[in-house]
C-alpha positions, 0 to 999 in steps of 0.5 A: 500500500501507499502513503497516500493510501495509509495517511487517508482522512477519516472522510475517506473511509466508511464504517459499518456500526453495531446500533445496540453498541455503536462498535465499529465492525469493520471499515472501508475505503471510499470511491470503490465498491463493495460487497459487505454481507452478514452471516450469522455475526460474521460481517464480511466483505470483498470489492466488486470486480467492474463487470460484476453487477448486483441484481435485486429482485426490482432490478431483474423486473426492470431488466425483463421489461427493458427487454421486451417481457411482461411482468404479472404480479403473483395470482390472488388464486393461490392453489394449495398442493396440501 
């Protein structure tokens, strides 16, 4: 790493905050992306490389209709299989 790198402004770096505590868990550099998730209490985190993309469920209906595809929403008439 370099020096401009290690003598960063705090206003270079973000914190992810325990709310019941106010602990910092973990922290990271400003102006890249990331991919922070939890499982179980485990935070982590790695950067996003620049062709990958995160769909969330909107995105997806988003990307389906730009391509031509109709969305419905799921039926009212639900059929039970029990």
């Amino acid at each position: 790493m370099g020096d401009s790198a290690l003598n960063s402004s705090d206003a270079d770096w973000y914190d992810v905050v325990r709310r019941t505590d106010g602990v910092v868990m973990c922290s990271f550099p400003a102006g890249d992306r990331f991919l922070v998730y939890r499982s179980g209490g485990l935070i982590s985190m790695r950067p996003l490389l620049d062709e990958e993309i995160i769909f969330t469920p909107n995105a997806v209906v988003q990307f389906l209709s730009g391509l031509g595809y109709r969305i419905d929403g799921p039926s009212d008439n639900m059929i039970s299989s029990v």
